[in-house]
C-alpha positions in Angstrom: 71.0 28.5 27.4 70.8 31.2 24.5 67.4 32.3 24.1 67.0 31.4 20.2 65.0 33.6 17.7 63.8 33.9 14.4 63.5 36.8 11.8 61.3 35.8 9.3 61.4 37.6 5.6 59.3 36.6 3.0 60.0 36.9 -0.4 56.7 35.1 -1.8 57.0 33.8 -5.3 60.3 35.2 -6.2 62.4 32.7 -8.4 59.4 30.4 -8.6 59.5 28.8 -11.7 55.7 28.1 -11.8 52.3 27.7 -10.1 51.8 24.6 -8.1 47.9 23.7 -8.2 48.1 24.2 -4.3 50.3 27.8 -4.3 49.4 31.1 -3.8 52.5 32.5 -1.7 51.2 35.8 -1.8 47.9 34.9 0.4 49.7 32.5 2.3 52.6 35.4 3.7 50.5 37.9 3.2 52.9 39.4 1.5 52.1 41.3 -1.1 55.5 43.2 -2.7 58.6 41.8 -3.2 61.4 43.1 -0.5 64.9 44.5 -1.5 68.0 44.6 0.4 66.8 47.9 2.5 63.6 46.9 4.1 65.8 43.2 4.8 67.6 45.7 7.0 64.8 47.7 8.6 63.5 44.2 9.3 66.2 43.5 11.5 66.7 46.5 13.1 62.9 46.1 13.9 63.2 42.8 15.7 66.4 43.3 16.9 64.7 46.2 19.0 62.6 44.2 20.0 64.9 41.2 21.3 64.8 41.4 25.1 67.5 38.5 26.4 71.4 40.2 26.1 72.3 36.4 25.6 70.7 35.2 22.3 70.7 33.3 19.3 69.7 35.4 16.2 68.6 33.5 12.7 67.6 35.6 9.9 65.3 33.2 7.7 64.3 33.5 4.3 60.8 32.1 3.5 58.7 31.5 0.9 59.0 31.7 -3.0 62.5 29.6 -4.2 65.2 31.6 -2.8 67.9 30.0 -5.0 65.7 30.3 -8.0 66.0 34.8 -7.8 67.9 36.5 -10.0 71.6 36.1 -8.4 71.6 39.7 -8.1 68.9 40.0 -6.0 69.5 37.2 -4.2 73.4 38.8 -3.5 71.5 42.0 -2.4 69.4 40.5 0.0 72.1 38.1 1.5 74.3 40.7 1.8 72.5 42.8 4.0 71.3 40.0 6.2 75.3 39.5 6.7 76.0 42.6 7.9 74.6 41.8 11.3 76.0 38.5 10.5 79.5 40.3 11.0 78.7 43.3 13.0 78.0 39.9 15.8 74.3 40.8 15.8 72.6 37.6 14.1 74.4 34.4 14.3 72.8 32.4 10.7 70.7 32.9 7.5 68.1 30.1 6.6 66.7 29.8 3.3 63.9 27.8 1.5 64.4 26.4 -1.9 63.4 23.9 -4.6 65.2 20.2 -4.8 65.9 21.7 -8.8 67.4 25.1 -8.0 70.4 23.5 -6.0 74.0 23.2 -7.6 77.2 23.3 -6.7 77.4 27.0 -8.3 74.4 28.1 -5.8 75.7 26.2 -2.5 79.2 28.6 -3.3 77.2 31.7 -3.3 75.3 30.6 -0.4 78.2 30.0 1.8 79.8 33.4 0.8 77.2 35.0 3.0 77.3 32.3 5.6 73.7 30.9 4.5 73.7 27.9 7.4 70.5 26.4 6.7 68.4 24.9 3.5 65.3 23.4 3.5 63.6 21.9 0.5 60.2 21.9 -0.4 60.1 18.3 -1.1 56.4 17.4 -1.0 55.8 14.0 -2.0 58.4 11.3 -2.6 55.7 10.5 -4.9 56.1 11.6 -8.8 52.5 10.9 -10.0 51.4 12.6 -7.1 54.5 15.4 -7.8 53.0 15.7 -11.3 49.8 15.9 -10.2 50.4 19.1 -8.6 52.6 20.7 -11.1 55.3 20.5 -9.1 57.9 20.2 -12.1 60.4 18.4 -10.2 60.8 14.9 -9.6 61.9 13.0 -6.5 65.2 11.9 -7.8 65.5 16.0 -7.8 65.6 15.8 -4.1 67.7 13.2 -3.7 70.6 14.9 -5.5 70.1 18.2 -3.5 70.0 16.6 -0.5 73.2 14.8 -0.9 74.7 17.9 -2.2 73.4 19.8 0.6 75.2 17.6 3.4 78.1 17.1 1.3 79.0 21.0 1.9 78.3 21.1 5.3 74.8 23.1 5.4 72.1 21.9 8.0 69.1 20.1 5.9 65.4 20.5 6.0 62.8 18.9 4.5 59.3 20.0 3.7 56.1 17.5 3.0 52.1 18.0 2.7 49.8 15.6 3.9 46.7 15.6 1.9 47.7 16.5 -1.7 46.0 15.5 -4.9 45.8 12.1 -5.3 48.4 11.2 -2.2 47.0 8.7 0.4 48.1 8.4 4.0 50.3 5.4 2.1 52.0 7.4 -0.1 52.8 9.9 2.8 54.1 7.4 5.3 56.4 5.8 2.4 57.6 10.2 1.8 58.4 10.4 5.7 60.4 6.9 4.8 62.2 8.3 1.9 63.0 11.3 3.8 64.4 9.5 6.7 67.2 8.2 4.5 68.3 11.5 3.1 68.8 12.3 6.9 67.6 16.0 7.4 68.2 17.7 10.6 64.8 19.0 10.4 61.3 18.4 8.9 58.2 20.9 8.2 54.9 18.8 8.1 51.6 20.6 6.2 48.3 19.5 5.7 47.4 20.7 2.3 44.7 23.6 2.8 42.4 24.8 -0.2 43.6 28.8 -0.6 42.0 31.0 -2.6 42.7 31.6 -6.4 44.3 28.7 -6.7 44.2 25.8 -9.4 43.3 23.0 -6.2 40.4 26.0 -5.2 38.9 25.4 -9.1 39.2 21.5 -8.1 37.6 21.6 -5.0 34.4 24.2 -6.0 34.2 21.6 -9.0 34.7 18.5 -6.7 37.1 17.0 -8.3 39.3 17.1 -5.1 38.2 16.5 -1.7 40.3 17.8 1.0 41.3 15.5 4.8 39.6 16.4 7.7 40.8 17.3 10.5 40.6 14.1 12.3 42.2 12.5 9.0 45.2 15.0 8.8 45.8 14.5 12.9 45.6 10.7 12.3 48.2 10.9 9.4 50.3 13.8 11.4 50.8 11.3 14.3 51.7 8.8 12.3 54.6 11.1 10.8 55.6 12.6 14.4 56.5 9.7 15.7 58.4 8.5 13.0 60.7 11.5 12.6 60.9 11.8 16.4 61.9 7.9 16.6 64.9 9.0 14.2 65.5 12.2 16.3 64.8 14.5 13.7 63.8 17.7 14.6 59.7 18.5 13.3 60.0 22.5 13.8 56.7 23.1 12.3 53.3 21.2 11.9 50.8 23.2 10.1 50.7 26.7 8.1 51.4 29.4 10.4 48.1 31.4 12.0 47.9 35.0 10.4 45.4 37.1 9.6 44.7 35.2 6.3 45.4 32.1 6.7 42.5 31.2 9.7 39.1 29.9 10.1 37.9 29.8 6.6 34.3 31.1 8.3 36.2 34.4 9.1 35.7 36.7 5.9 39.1 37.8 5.7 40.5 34.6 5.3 41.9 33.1 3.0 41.3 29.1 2.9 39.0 27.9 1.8 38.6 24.6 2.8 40.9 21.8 4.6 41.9 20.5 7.9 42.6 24.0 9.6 42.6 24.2 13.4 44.1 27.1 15.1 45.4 25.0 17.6 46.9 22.1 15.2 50.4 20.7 16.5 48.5 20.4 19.7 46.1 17.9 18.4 48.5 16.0 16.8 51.4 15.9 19.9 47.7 14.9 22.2 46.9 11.9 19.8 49.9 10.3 20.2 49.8 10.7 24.1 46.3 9.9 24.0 47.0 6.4 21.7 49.5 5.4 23.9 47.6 5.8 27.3 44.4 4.3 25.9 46.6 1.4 25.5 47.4 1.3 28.7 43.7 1.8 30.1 42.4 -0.9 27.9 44.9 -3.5 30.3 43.2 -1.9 32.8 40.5 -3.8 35.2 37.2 -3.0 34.2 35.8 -2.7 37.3 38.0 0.8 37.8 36.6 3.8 37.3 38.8 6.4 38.2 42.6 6.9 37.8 44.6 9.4 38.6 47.6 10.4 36.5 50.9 12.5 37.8 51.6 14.4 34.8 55.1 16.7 34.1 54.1 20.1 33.1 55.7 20.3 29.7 53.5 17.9 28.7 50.2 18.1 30.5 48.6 20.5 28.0 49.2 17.5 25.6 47.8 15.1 27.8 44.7 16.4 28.7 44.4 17.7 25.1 42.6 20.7 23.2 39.4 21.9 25.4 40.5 18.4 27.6 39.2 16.3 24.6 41.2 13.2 26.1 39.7 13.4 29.8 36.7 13.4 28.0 37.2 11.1 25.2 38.7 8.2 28.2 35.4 9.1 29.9 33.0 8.3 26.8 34.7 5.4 25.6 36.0 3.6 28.5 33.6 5.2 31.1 37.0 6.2 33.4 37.6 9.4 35.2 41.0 10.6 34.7 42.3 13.0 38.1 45.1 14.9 36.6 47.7 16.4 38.5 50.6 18.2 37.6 54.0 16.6 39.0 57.3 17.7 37.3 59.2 15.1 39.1 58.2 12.7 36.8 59.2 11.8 33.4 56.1 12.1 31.0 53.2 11.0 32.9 52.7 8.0 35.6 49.4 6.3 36.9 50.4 6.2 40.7 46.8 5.4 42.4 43.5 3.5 40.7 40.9 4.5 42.9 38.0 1.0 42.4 
């Protein structure tokens, strides 16, 4: 199997028609000039250097801003050097990211001309108050049309929603995960909104106006989301912003967020509360009179399972006073509860 990478180029803010109350594309990149068709190159000659496998999958990706929203000319120059390598056999596709309202007909020919495989959508909220709210200045109907338009052509989908946004509830983000279901995307992006500086939501929160999830409230919606998509087999490639210099523990003075469920270690919590709702389940069937269990575990998932610093062990423990002996067996599918020592 092809080992399968990704060269990531930001172009943050470019074609971006406005400022949603939550944007600053700039801090989250940390980018902070716009890129032209040259330095795309040097870009890819610098990761390509740095490619070990011979055998590889190669996806030049196109992030931030609204890619489809640039001047065309710019947008031609920068395609067209990522498509060099395209056919010179060095990278295999070109990604972009886009707005539901910058998609046409006229657009998806231009795309496919330099063999653009992949668009995702920053969709949101399938909510328009909430939409509006925001300052989104699209509507969900918007992404309905691209999305069919999308498929119609023959590019791979992907969808983008926040959890957490002005005035959305866990509700309203469960019946956006429904919504998106229907449009069938290949792919999905989950973020928990996070407060960034110099931003409209920033001047919300310092003035309380908004109030931003927890942690443990963004997990708890997160999981609920996972296991949707998953049950569809749809494909969630991201959960949470990237880690970068800026974007970290808003108690580090460099960064940039202010406020908002950050955890460096995210995904992880939200993949663990699903394991750890489902085996709760099973330990509250249990007899009470057992007090320790011991659970074969395969290895791709026994980070899960035990959780983030082993907060299920210890979380089982407190709440159901059990001792959970983990071991590590790949033979088995997902986990298994062979011997309950009484």
């Amino acid at each position: 199997m092809k080992k399968e990478y990704i060269i990531p180029i930001f172009v943050p803010h470019l074609g971006c028609p406005n400022d949603c109350t939550f944007c600053n594309q700039k801090k989250i990149s940390g980018q902070k000039k716009h890129v032209t068709g040259d330095e795309v190159k040097e870009i890819i000659e610098y990761y390509l250097s740095n490619f070990k496998e011979a055998e590889r999958k190669v996806e030049v990706a196109f992030f931030g801003g609204s890619f489809t929203g640039i001047d065309t000319k710019i947008q031609e120059d920068l395609l067209s050097s990522a498509n060099e390598y395209i056919k010179a056999g060095k990278v295999d596709s070109i990604r972009i990211s886009t707005r539901p309202d910058y998609i046409n007909q006229d657009i998806l020919n231009l795309l496919r001309k330099y063999n653009v495989k992949t668009i995702e959508l920053g969709v949101q909220s399938a909510n328009d108050f909430v939409l509006n709210k925001c300052k989104r200045g699209h509507s969900f109907e918007d992404v309905k049309k691209a999305s069919v338009l999308i498929r119609k052509n023959k590019f791979i989908l992907g969808h983008q929603m926040m959890v957490g946004l002005p005035d959305s509830t866990q509700k309203d983000e469960i019946e956006t995960a429904k919504k998106l279901i229907k449009l069938h995307p290949k792919m999905v992006r989950i973020y928990p909104v996070l407060v960034i500086k110099d931003t409209e939501l920033a001047e919300d929160y310092l003035s309380g106006e908004y109030k931003p999830n927890t942690v443990e409230q963004a997990v708890e919606t997160c999981a609920i989301l996972l296991k949707m998509f998953n049950n569809k087999k749809i494909d969630v490639i991201r959960i949470g912003l990237q880690n970068t210099d800026e974007i970290c523990n808003p108690e580090n003075e460099n960064s940039q967020v202010v406020s908002g469920p950050y955890h460096p270690a995210f995904r992880q919590l939200v993949e663990s509360r699903i394991i750890y709702d489902e085996f709760s389940k099973k330990i509250k069937k249990m007899n009470n009179k057992v007090k320790v269990v011991k659970v074969l575990v395969n290895g791709n998932i026994i980070n899960n399972f035990v959780g983030h610093k082993k907060e299920n062990i210890k979380r089982i423990k407190e709440l159901y006073n059990i001792d959970l002996v983990v071991e590590r067996d790949d033979s088995v599918k997902g986990y298994k509860m062979r011997k309950v020592v009484v």
